[in-house]
N, C-alpha and C positions, 0 to 999 in steps of 0.2 A: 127297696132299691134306692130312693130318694137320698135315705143318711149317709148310706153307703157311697153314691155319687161324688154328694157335698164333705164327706170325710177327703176321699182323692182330692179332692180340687185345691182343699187345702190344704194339704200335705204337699202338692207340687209348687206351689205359693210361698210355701215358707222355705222350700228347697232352693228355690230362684232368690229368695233372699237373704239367703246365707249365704249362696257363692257367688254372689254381686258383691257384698260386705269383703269377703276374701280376695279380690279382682282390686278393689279400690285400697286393702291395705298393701296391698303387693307391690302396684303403684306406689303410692305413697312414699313406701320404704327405700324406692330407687331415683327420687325425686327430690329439688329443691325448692322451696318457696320462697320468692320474692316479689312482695307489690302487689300478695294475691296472686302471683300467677305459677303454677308451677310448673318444671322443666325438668325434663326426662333426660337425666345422665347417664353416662355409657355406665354398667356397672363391672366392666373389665379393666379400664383407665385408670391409671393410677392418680395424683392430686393433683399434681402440675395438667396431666393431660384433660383432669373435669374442669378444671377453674377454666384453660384456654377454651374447653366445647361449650363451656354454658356461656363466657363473653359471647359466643360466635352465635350461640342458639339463641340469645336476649336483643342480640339488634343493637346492643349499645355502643359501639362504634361509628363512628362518622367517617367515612372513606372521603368527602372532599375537605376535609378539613386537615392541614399542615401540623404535624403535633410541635406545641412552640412550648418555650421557658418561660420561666416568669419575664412577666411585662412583656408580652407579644414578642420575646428575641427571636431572628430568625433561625432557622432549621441550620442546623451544624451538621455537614454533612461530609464522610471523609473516605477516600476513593483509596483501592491498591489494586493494582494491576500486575498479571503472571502470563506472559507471555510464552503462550508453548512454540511458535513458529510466526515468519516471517517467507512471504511465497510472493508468488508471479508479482516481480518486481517488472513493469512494461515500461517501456517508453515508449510505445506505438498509444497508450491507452494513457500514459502520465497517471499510476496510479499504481498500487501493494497491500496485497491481505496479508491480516492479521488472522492468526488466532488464539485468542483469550481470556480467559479469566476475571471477571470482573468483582473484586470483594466490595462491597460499598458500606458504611456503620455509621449510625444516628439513633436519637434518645427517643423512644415516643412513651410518656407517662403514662400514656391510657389505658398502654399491656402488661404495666406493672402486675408480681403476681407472688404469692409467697411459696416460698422455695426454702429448705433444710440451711442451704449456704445461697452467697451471692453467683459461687460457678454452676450452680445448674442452670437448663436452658429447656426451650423446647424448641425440635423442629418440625414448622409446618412443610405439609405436602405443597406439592405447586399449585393444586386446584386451590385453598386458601389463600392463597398470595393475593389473588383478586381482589379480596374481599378487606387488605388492608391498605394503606398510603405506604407508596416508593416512591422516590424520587424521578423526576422525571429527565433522565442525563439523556443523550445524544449524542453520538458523536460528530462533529463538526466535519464536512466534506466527504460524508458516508455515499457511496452510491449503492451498495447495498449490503444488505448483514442477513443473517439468522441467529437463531439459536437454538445449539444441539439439542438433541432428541434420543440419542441412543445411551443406555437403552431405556430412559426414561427422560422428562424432561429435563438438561439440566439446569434449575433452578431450586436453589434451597434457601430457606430463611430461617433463620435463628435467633429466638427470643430468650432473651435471659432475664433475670430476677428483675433488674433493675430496672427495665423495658429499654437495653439498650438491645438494636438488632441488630444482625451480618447477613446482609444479601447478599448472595453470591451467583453470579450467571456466566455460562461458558457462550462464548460467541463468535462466531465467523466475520468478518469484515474486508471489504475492500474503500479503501480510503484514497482519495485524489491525492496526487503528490505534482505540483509543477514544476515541473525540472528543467534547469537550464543547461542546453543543450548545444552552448558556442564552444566547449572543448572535446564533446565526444569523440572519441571514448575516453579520453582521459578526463576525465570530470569528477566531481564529488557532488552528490545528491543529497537535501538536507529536507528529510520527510519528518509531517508532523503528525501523533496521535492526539485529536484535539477532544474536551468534553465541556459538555455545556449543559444547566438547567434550558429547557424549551419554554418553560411558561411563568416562572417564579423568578423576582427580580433580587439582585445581590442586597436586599433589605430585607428578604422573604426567607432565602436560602444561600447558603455559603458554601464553596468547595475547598477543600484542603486535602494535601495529599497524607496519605497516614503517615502518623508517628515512625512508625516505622518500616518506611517504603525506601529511605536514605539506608536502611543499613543491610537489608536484607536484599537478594540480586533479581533483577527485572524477571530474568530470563527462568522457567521452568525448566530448559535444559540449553547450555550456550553452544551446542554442537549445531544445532539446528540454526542455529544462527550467524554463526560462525564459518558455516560450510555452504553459506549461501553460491547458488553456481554460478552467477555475475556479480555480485558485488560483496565487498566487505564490511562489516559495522566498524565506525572506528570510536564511536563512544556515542551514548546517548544524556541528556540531560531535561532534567523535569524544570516546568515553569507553570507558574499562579500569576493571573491577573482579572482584572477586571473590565471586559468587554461593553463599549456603548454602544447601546441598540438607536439606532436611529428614527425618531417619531412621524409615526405611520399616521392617515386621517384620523382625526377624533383619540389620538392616543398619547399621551405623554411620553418621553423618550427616557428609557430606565440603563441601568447598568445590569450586566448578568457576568457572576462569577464564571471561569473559565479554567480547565486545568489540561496541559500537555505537558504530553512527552518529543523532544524531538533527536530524532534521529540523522547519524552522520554516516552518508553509503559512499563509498569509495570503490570503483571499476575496476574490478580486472581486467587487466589489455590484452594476457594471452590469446586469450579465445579470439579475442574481436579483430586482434592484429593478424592469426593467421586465415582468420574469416574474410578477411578486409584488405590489407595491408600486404599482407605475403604475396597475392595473386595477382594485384595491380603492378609490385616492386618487378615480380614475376615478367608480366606482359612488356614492361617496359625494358628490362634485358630483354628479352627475346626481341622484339623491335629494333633494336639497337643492335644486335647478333646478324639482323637481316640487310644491313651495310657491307658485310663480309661476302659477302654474297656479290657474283660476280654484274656488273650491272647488266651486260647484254644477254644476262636471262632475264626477260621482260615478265613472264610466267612467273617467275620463281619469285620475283621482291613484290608484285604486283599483291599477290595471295598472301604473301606471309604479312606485308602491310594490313590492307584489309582486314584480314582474320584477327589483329593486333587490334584494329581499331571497334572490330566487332565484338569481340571477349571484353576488351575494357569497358563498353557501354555496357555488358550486358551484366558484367559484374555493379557500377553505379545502380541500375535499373533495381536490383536485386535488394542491392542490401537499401536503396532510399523506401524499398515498397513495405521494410521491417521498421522504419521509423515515421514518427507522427512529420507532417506536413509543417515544419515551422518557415517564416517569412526570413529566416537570416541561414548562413553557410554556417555547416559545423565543420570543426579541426577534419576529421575525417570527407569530408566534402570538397573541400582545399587540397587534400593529399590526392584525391580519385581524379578532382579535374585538372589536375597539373599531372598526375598522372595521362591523363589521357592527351594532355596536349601534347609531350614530350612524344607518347604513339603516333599520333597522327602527326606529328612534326616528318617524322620518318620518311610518310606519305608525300608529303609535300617537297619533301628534301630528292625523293627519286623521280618524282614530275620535271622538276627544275634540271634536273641530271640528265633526263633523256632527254628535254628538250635540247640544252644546249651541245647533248653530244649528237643528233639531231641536224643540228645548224651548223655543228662543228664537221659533220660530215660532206653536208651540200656545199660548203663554202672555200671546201678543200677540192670538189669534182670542177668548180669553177674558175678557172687556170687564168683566164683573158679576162677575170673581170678585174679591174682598178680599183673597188671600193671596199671596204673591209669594216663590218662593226666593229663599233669599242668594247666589245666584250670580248669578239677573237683576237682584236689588237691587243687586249691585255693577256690571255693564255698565251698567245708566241710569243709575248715580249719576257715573259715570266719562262716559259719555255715551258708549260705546262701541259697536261693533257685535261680535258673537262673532266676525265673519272677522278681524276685527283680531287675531287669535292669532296668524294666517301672519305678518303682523307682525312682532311678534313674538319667535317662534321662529326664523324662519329668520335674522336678527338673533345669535340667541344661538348657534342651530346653527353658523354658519359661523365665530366668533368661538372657537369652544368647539372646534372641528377643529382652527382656525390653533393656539391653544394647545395642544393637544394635539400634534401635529405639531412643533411646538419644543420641546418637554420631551423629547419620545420620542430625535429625533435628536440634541439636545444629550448626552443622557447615554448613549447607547449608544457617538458616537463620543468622548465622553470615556473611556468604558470603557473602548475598544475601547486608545487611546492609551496609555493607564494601561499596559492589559495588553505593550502594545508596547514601551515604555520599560524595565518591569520584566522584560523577557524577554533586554532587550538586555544588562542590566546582569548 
């Protein structure tokens, strides 16, 4: 029994080390050495996708390091932007989202890789993207952004033979716009899409807009922008400079490259005029209609006054509660309170009226008295009656609106042109 045992033992020993030996050439054959170490490639991958997974599986990348040119040149970095839409333009918030497209292209040596031609490329996934050096851009005045997700993330990066790349990221944006608000609504609104390196100085990295961002069109579709429901684009134009950062404690004060787009929005007034403008015009004929009106109905000028002066505040109320709090009058703010005086004038005008026909009554029941105001001395001597005021007034009233009315829009839309002219040039 003993040989018999020691035959088994050995026989399963020499089994174990044969399909140990077959285990490590199997290996082997789907593997690359280098440095003594070797590394396990996908054996589905075609060239271009094993050279990108073994860079990735070797470590031999540097993610805080800037890929530069000869002699430490700084990072050449060049921006194009596709604008799908332009939305909630506010003036109560002085700010407008974007939605965008960002393509961005620069050299980095270190992903150089060999390819059949110079057009082949490879794209990595977005989970990869972390694990290389992008550019660190921001956009200037951002209060808040994302970036899309449906139905995956959209971020792509593309490497090509040469190790030049194309990042490309879709993004949502709401960007501050200050707006001056001394002609509203007639005004033109000049918003900027500003970008900026965060951490790298215009010695480190450079922005330039692409080669061919001048000849191809901003816009992903000009309907959308075109058909904005308050304003109109009347041309945009791109700018490069170079931005000083002001030196903070313990910091030298650097320069950082800078690239915008700025935008020209021009108001449409229909909206805002029959929002605004129609109802006040409105209230103020009706006010003036309530002169016709006989005055010894006390009831009747009384309520229509009032009601005249209450609709016009509540229209002010209404539409100042749609716009931001600024410390100066806009155009439309001038129109509402001169609106509203001309109403309340009314008021004032039929106070006056019953007093003096009032006084003009008691002074007529008093036969034996010798003295006489200079106000009834002037109606007898005129040979007037005190309702002759409505007369009058409403005479002057409506005379004094129409002038008013033509001064106001003569020189607003002269402004407004002025401002139009001078923007073009």
């Amino acid at each position: 029994m003993k040989p018999v045992a020691i035959f088994f033992i050995l026989c399963c020993i020499a089994v174990l080390l044969v399909d140990g030996r077959q285990k490590g050439r199997r290996r082997g054959g789907n593997g690359k050495s280098r440095g003594g170490l070797k590394v396990k490639v996908d054996a589905h991958g075609n060239m271009l996708t094993r050279q990108m997974e073994l860079m990735f599986r070797q470590h031999n990348y540097e993610l805080s390091l800037r890929p530069t040119g000869k002699g430490d040149r700084p990072t050449h970095v060049e921006l194009a932007l596709m604008i799908e839409s332009i939305t909630d333009i506010s003036e109560k918030n002085m700010d407008l989202t974007f939605t965008l497209c960002m393509h961005e292209t620069w050299q980095d040596r270190r992903l150089q890789f060999v390819g059949e031609n110079s057009n082949q490329s490879v794209v990595l996934p977005s989970r990869l993207i972390d694990k290389l050096w992008v550019p660190d851009l921001y956009i200037v005045g951002s209060k808040s952004s994302f970036t899309h997700k449906t139905t995956v993330d959209n971020v792509v990066l593309r490497i090509f033979t040469d190790g030049t790349i194309l990042y490309s990221l879709k993004i949502t944006t709401t960007v501050a716009c200050q707006m001056s608000l001394y002609n509203f609504p007639l005004d033109m609104e000049n918003c900027t899409l500003s970008f900026q390196s965060l951490g790298y100085s215009s010695n480190e990295l450079t922005l330039h807009w692409s080669s061919r961002e001048d000849s191809q069109n901003l816009f992903m579709d000009e309907r959308l922008v075109k058909n904005m429901p308050k304003f109109q684009l009347l041309h945009h134009q791109f700018h490069s400079w170079n931005v000083s950062m002001l030196a903070m404690d313990g910091f030298v004060p650097m320069t950082r490259c800078s690239l915008s787009v700025s935008f020209e929005l021009k108001r449409y007034l229909l909206s805002v005029f029959f929002q605004s403008y129609f109802p006040a015009m409105a209230m103020v004929l009706l006010a003036g209609l309530g002169m016709w009106v006989d005055p010894k109905s006390v009831p009747a000028r009384v309520a229509l006054g009032v009601t005249s002066v209450l609709t016009i505040s509540t229209i002010i109320a209404g539409l100042k509660s749609s716009l931001p709090k600024v410390s100066y009058l806009t155009a439309m703010d001038i129109y509402l309170w001169a609106c509203f005086l001309f109403v309340f004038s009314t008021v004032l005008e039929y106070c006056v009226l019953n007093y003096m026909m009032t006084k003009a009554g008691s002074e007529k029941s008093q036969v034996a008295s010798t003295a006489m105001s200079l106000r009834s001395c002037w109606y007898r001597t005129a040979g007037r009656d005190p309702s002759s005021l409505d007369g009058y007034f409403r005479v002057g009233y409506l005379i004094t609106f129409l002038v008013f009315n033509v001064a106001y829009w003569s020189y607003y839309v002269i402004a407004t042109q002025h401002e139009l002219v001078s923007t073009e040039q």
